[in-house]
N, C-alpha and C positions, 0 to 999 in steps of 0.2 A: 490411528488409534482414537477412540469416539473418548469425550470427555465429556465431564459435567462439572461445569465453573460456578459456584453457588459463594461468592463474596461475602467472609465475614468483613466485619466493621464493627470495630470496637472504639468506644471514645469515652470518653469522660466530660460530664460536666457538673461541674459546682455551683451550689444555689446557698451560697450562704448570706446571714442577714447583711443589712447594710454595713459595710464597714467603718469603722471609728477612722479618725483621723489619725494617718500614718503616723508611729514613732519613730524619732529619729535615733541613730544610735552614733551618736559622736560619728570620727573619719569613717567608719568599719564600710559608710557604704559609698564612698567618692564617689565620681561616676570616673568612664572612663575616656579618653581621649575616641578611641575610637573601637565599634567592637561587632563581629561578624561572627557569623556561629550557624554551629551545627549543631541545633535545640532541641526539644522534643516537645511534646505536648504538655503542657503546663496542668499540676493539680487545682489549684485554688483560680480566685481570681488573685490581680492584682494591683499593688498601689504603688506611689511614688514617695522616694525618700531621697532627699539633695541630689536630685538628677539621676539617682541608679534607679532599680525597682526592686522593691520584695515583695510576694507574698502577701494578700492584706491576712491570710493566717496568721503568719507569721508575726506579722504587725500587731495582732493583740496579746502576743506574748510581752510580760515585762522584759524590758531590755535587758535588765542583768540577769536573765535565764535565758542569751541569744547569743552567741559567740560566734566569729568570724572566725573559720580555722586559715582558710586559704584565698587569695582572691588575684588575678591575673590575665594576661591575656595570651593564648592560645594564638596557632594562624588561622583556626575556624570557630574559636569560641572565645566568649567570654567567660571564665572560668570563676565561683563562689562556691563555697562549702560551709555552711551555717551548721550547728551544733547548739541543739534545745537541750536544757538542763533536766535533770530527770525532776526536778524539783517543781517544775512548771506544772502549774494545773492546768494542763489545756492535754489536747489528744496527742503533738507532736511532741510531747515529754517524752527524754531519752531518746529524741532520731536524730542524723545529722542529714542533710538537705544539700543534693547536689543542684545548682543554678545552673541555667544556659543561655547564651546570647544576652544583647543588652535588654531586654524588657522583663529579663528576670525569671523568664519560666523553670520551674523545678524541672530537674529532669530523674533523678532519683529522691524517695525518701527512703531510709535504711534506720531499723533499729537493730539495738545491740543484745537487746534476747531475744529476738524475735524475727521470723521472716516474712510473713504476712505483712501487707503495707496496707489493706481496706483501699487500694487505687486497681489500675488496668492489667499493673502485672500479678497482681492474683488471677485474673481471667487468664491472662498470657498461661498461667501453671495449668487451666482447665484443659489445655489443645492434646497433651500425650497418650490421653485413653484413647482417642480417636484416629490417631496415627496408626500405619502400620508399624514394624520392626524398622530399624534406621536414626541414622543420625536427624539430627533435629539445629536449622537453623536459625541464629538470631542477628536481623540484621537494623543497624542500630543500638548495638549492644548495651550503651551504655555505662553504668557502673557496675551492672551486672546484677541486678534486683531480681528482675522474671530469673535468672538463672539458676543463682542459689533457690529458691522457692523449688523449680522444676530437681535441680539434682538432688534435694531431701527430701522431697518428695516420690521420684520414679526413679530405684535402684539400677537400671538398665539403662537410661539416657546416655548420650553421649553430645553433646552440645557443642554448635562452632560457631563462635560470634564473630560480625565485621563491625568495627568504627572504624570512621575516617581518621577521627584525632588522637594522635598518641599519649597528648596531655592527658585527655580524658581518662584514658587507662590507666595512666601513670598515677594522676588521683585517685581515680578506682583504687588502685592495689594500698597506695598509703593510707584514705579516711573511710575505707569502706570496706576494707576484708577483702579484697579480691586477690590477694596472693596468697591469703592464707586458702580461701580457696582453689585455686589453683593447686597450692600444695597438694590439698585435700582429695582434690579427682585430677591428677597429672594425668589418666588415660578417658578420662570423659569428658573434661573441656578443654578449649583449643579457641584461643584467639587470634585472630587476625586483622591488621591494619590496612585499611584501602575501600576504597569506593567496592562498598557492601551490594551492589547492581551486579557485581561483577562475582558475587561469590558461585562457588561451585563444588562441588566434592564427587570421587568416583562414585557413581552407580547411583548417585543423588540424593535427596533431601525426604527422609518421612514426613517431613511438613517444614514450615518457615515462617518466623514471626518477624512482623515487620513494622520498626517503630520509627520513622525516616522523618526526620524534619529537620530545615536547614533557614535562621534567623525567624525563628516562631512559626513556621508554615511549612505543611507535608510539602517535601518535595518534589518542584514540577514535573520531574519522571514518572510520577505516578500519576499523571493524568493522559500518559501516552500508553496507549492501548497494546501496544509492542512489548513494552516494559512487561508487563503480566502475562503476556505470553513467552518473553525467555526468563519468567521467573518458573512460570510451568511444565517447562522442557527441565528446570533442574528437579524435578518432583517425582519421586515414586510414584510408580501403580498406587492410585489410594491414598497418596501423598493430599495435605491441605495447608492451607496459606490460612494466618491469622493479622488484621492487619489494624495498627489505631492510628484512624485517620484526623484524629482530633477534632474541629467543632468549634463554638463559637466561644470558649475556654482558652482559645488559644488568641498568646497574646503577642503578635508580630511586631515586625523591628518596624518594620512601613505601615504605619498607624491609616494608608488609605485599602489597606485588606481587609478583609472579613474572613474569621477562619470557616462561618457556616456555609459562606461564600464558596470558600475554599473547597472545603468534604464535599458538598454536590457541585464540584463542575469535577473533580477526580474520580467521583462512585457515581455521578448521575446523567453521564454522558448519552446519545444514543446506543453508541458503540456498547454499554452496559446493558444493556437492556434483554431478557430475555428474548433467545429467537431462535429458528430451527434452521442449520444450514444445511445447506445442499447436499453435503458429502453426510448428516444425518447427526451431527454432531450437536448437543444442545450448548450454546451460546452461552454468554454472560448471564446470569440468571440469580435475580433475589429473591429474597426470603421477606417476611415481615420482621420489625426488628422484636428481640426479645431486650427485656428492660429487667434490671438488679439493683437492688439497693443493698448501699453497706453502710451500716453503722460504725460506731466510733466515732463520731462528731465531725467527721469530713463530709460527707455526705453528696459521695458519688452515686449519680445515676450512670450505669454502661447499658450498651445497646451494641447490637453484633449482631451480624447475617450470620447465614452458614458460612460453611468453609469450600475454598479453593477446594476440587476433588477430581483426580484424575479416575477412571474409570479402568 
């Protein structure tokens, strides 16, 4: 069966002005004895406070509009849940802020009237017009941000996310609505726990969002060529792959990485590169990137190929 592999990339970077000198906020930020994770791509840059990390956003909110709801250790994460005061003059008024791994990367922001977040998973909600009929995979789930957006949005989705970490979930449902969702579409979404490489469903995937990172940096499976090819066999006819490979935004636990390092030796392989194979089939093949701006005082630039496309 002839295909045509056209790699989105989607990532995020933040260019905010120089940042003030971190706040501290009493214990709220210990550090922690020891802490590994299964992180995603961070929205802001970030700073240091008593040996943890937050957010330098975050950092110019006054303190007594910053609340620590949750904070712990996971077997793959290090686990924060911060809570801005609707009273803050700043943009993150009214959201609470899921943390991952020790350098403190967000990996959810969530507000409480609102699902639009002005970050990567609003793009994530752009991929369903272009799917065929079919379930729709999220792998990397998260606390479930791209999901709700996509299920209030597209009547018909049906949605099946993998995380590896159960914590993560389990926070999801308590500081982030994810049970109440759940309640809300019991036949359109469907989570699952486990190495998310591994997911599959009968008759396959109309498309597959992929937010994989593990101690601040996309994880090394995705710079083995194999990997995307049995992500491709789980994809419909016309099936596409949407994927954020993060960027130099990203802030890893092994301070001798670079995450722009990182995105081009993952997307910019040979092996990547368009080419015409024998059996007629057209190859790995990119697009020029397209660029978005979103306002609201965060001030993400995204950039995305096309999409994974089976033919």
């Amino acid at each position: 069966m002839g295909f045509d592999v056209n790699t989105v990339k989607c990532f995020g970077r933040f260019h905010p002005t120089p940042p003030p000198k971190c706040a501290e906020k009493g214990g709220d930020f210990s550090p922690p004895r020891s802490a590994t994770g299964e992180g995603r791509n961070p929205l802001p840059s970030l700073c240091e406070t008593r040996g943890d990390k937050i957010p330098s956003l975050v950092s110019r909110i006054p303190i007594e509009h910053v609340k620590t709801l949750v904070k712990f250790k996971s077997r793959y994460n290090y686990i924060r849940v911060l809570e801005v005061s609707r009273r803050a003059d700043h943009t993150l008024a009214g959201s609470r802020l899921l943390l991952l791994d020790a350098p403190g990367n967000i990996n959810i922001i969530s507000y409480l009237f609102k699902s639009i977040t002005n970050t990567y998973f609003d793009v994530f909600a752009t991929l369903p017009p272009l799917l065929p009929p079919g379930p729709l995979g999220i792998l990397g789930f998260g606390a479930g941000s791209a999901a709700k957006l996509i299920l209030e949005t597209y009547s018909q989705i049906i949605i099946h996310g993998w995380k590896l970490d159960q914590s993560v979930i389990s926070v999801a449902r308590e500081y982030f609505g994810l049970a109440k969702m759940e309640a809300q579409y019991p036949d359109r979404l469907f989570i699952h726990i486990g190495n998310a490489l591994n997911a599959s469903i009968r008759d396959g995937f109309s498309g597959i969002l992929i937010d994989l990172f593990s101690k601040g940096v996309v994880i090394p499976e995705l710079q083995n060529p194999q990997t995307w090819y049995n992500l491709r066999k789980n994809l419909k006819r016309g099936g596409r792959i949407m994927v954020n490979v993060g960027g130099n935004c990203v802030e890893p636990e092994d301070i001798r990485k670079d995450g722009s390092v990182i995105m081009k030796e993952t997307f910019c392989p040979p092996w990547f590169r368009a080419e015409k194979g024998g059996d007629g089939d057209r190859g790995w093949e990119k697009s020029p990137p397209f660029s978005a701006h979103f306002g609201g005082g965060v001030g993400w630039n995204l950039f995305f190929f096309l999409n994974i496309k089976i033919n």
